[in-house]
N, C-alpha and C positions, 0 to 999 in steps of 0.2 A: 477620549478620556486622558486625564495627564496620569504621569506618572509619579507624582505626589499628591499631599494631602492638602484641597484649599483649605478648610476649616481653621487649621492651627495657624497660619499667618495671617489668616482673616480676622482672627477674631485679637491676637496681638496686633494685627497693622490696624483696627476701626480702635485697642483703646490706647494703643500709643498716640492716635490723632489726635487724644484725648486733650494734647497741649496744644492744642488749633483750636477747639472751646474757650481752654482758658484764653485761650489769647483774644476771642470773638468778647469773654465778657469783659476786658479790661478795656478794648475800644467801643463796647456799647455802654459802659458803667455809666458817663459823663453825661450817657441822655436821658435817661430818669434822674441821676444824682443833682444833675446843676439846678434844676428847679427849687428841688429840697433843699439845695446849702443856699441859695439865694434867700430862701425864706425860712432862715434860721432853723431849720432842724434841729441842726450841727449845738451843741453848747457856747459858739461863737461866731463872728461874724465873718462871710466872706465875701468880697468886692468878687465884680467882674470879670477883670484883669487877674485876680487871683484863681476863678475858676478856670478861665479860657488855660491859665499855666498849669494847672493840677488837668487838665483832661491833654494835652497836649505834651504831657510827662510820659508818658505811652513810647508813643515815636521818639521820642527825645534818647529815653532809655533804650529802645531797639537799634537807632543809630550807635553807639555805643557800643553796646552787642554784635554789631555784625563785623565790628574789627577782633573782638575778641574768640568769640564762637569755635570758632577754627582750630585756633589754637588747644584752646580748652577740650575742644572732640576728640584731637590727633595726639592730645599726652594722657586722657582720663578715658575716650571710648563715648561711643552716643549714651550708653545706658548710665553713665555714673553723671555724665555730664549733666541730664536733663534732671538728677537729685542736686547735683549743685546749686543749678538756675531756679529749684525750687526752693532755695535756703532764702533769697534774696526775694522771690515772688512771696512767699510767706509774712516775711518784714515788712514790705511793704503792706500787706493786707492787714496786721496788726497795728499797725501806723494809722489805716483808714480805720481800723475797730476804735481805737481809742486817741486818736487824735485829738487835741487839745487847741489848736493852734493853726492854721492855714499853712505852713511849712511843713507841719506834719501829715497834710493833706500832700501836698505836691511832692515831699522826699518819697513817700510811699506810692505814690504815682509810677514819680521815675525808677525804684525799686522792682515795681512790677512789670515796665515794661521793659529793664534789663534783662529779664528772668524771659519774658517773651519773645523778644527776639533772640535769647539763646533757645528757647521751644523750638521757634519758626525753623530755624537752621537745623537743626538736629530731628524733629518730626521729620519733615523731607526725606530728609541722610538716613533716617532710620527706616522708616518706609520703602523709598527703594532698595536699598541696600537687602532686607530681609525678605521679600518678595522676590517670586518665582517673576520671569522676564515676562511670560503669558497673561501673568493677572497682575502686573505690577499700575497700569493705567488704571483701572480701577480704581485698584486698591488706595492710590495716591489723590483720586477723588476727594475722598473723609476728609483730608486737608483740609479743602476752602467749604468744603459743606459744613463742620467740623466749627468753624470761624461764624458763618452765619447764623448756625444753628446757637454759639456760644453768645453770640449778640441778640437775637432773637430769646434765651434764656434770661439773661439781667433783664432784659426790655421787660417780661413778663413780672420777673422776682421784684423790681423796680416800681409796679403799679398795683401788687399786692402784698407788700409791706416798707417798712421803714430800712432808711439808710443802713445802720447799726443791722439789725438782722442781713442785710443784702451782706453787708462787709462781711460778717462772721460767715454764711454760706459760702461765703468765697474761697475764703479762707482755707475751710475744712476738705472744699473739692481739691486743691491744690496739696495737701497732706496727704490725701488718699491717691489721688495721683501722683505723686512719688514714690510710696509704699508701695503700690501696685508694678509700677515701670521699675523696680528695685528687684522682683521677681522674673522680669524678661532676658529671654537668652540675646546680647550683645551678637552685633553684624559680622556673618560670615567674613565677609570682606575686610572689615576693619582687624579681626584676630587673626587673617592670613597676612597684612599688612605687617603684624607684629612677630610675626612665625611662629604663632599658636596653632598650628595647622590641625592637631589634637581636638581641641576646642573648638576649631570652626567648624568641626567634623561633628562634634557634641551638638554645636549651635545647629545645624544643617539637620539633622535627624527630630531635635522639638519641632523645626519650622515645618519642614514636607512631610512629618510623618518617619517611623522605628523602619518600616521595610524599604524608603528610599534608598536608592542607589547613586552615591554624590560625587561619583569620582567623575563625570564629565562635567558638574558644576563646578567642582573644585580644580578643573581645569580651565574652564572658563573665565573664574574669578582671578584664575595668576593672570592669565593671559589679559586681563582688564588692566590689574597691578602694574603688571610687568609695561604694556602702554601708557599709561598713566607715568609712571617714573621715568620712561624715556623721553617723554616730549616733558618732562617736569620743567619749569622757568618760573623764576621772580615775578610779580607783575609788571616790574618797569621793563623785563624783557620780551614778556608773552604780549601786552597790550602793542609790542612792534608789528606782532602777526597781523597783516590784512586783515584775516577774516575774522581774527580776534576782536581789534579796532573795530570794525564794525558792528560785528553784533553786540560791542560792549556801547555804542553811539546808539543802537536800536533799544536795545534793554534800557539805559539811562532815559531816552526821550518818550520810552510807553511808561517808567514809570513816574515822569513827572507831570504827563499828560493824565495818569492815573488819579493823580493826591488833586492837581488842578482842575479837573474836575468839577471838585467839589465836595468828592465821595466822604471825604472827613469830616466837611464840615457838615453835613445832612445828617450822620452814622451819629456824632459826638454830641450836636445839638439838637435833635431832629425833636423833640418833644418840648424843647424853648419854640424852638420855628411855629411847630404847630400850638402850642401857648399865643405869643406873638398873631399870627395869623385870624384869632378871635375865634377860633375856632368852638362849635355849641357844644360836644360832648368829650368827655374827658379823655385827654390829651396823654395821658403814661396809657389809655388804654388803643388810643388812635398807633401811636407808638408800637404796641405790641404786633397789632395787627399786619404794617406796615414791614415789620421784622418777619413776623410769617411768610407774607408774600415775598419779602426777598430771599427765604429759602428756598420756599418752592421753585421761585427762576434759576436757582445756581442750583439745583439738584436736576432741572430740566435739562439745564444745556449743556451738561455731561453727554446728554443724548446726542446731540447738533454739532458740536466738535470736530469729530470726526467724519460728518454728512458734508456739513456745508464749509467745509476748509477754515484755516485762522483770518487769513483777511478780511473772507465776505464778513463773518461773523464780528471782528472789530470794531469796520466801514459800519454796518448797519447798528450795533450798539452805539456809537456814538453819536450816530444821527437821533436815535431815541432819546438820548440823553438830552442832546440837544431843546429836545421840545421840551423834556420834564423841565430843564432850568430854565428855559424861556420860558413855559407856564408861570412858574413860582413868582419869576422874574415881575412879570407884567401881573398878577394876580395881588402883589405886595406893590407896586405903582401905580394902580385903580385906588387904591385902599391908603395909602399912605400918602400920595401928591396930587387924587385924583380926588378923594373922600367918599369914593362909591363902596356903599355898604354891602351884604351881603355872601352868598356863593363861597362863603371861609370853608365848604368841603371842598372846593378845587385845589386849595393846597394840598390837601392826601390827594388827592387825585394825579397830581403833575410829581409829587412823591413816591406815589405809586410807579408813574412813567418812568422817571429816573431809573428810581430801585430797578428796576424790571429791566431796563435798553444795559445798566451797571453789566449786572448779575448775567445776563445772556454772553454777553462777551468780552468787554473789560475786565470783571474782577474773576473770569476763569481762565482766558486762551493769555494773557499775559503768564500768566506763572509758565503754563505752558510751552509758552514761548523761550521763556529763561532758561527751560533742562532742552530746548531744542535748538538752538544759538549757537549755544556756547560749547566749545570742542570739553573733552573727558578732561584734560586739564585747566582749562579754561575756566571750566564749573565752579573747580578746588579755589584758582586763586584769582579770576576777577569777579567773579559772582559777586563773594560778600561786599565788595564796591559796590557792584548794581545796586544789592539790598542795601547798604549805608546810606543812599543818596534816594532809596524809597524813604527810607523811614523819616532822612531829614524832611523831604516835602510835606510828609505827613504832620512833621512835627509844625513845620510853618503855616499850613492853613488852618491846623489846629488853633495854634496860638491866635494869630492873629483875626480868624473869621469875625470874632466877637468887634473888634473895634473897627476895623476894615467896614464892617457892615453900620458903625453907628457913626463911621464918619461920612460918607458915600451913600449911605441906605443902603438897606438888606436889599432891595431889587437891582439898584446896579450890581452889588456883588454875585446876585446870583446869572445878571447878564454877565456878568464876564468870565464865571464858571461856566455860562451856555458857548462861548466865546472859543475857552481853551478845548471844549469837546469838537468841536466844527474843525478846529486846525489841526486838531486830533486826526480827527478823517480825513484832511484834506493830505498829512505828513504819510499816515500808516499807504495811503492809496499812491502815493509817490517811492515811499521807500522799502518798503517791510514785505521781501519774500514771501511765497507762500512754502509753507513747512511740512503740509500736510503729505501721506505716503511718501515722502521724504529720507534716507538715511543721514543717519549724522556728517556720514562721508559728502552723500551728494549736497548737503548742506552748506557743509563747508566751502565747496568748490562754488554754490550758486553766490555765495557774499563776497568772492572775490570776484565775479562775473567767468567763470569760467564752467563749462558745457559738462 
């Protein structure tokens, strides 16, 4: 038995995730939406190039955000910060309710995903931060489950109503989840940082419970602080560290092997593909389905994490991957250079493989990976570099998937999404530690090769 209460941080740490949804429906919006503004929904007209830039506004905006973020946590706090990020996510969504104009499609884009990747940063921070050390793995699960489950929702809102209503529902979750996260007690941690020791003491008794006894967590937390400020450094002076450098070399090359993939451009377009592909039965509802089953994988391999280690789990999701975009691959070059009819359910089929080899271990032991890398100060200041340099990848396959794929054909592009997953494996099985039963300590010492 612990000696606090899980209920009261469980049920704060599953709806503070809550900004891990929104952020799931701002990168699924673009795959029911793009069909609709192609064919005029919209009260105007919108090109191609104009969509791939409105769905590709996302990452654009999160890139953005992750130089900021930081900033904004360390002067306002996780809890006021995430009403801030919702003044700008709000804007944006009123932009997409009443937009007039294709500009006003894409400002409200990149408004939203300002607003999202100040979430992504601050969910994390606030998650671990107010969770007990015992149940804080868990707890920090909701995150990416959180994301698919948020993308899996539009997918669904997407195939049973109109553009306009989807916007306005967005809209409104994003209101309530500020008013809500407005009512939550701010991280111990961060109001010891500030010598509100009072108040972290206040904060510490809603999280564990009135009869907790916090005076050994509340030693625990200086003595974080208190390391934390000691090895404090710039990034131009911390990234000199060894083991810094490296595991900032590792984070940057999983997550550009992440976005390379393909995973954005499947996530963003996936109900044009299967449009495209000829598929017989309707496609915003092939789409939903398709979302489903990629929850169910990333809510599975929460289980597998911890059994079968980070690398096997990597090596083998990527080999999966492999095959889903080589299906796709060859399945749109029978059909499009070969003129063989037919079998248009094998694209959900090899979509399905994707989603599935993704979600087991790409889109979970990565994050993973990033709180296990990187040393207690390391986290603070080169992290949001890692994250900048995810979000730009994402914004570039975003953008560019559409025309990449009408100069070249959708199947070569999706061979060389099959392409970057293979060298994927071939990198992670060459360089990338195993992390698992691991301490940070002994962590650190394995990336600079010492015993």
């Amino acid at each position: 038995m612990y000696d606090f209460k899980v209920f009261p941080q469980a049920v704060i740490a599953v709806i503070a995730s809550f900004g891990s949804f929104i952020f799931g429906i701002a990168l699924g919006w673009s795959a029911p939406a793009g069909p609709k503004l192609m064919s005029n929904e919209n009260s105007f007209e919108m090109q191609k190039t104009e969509l791939a830039l409105a769905a590709s506004m996302v990452p654009f905006g999160g890139f953005f955000a992750a130089f900021i973020t930081g900033f904004i946590r360390n002067r306002f706090g996780t809890v006021k910060s995430i009403i801030i990020f919702s003044v700008p996510n709000l804007i944006g969504y009123l932009l997409l309710v009443f937009a007039q104009k294709p500009w006003m499609l894409i400002l409200g884009r990149f408004c939203i995903g300002l607003a999202c990747g100040g979430y992504s940063f601050n969910n994390l921070t606030y998650i671990g931060e107010i969770a007990s050390k015992q149940i804080r793995g868990i707890l920090l699960t909701f995150y990416e489950i959180n994301i698919k489950t948020g993308v899996l929702f539009v997918f669904v809102l997407g195939s049973v109503t109109n553009l306009l209503i989807t916007n306005i529902i967005c809209s409104v979750i994003v209101v309530i989840y500020a008013i809500a996260f407005s009512f939550f007690p701010e991280t111990p941690m961060y109001l010891m940082t500030k010598g509100k020791v009072d108040d972290a003491k206040k904060s510490l008794k809603v999280l564990r419970g009135s009869d907790y006894k916090y005076d050994n967590e509340m030693r625990e937390i200086q003595d974080e602080i208190d390391e934390i400020e000691a090895a404090k450094l710039p990034f131009w002076l911390e990234i000199k560290n060894k083991a810094t450098r490296k595991a900032f070399c590792l984070v940057a090359m999983m997550f550009v092997f992440f976005h390379m993939s393909g995973t954005d451009a499947v996530i963003f377009y996936m109900t044009t593909i299967l449009i495209e592909s000829g598929i017989k039965f309707d496609p915003f509802v092939a789409t939903s389905v398709l979302g489903l089953i990629q929850l169910l994988a990333i809510i599975a391999s929460a289980f597998f994490i911890d059994r079968y280690g980070r690398r096997f789990l990597m090596i083998s999701s990527n080999i999966v991957m492999v095959l889903g975009q080589l299906g796709i691959g060859l399945y749109f070059y029978s059909k499009n250079i070969l003129g063989f009819d037919g079998y248009e359910y094998l694209t959900l089929v090899f979509l399905c493989v994707f989603l599935v080899g993704f979600s087991f271990g790409v889109a979970s032991v990565t994050f993973v990976l990033v709180g296990e890398l990187f040393s207690l100060n390391a986290k603070k200041v080169v992290s949001p570099v890692a994250q900048g340099i995810s979000f730009l990848f994402s914004f570039i396959v975003a953008t560019f998937f559409p025309s990449v794929a009408d100069a070249i054909g959708i199947h070569t592009t999706f061979f060389i999404f099959a392409g970057f997953c293979f060298l994927s494996a071939i990198c992670i099985t060459l360089f990338l530690p195993e992390t698992k039963g691991k301490s940070l300590y002994e962590i650190q010492k394995l990336l600079i090769n010492e015993k």
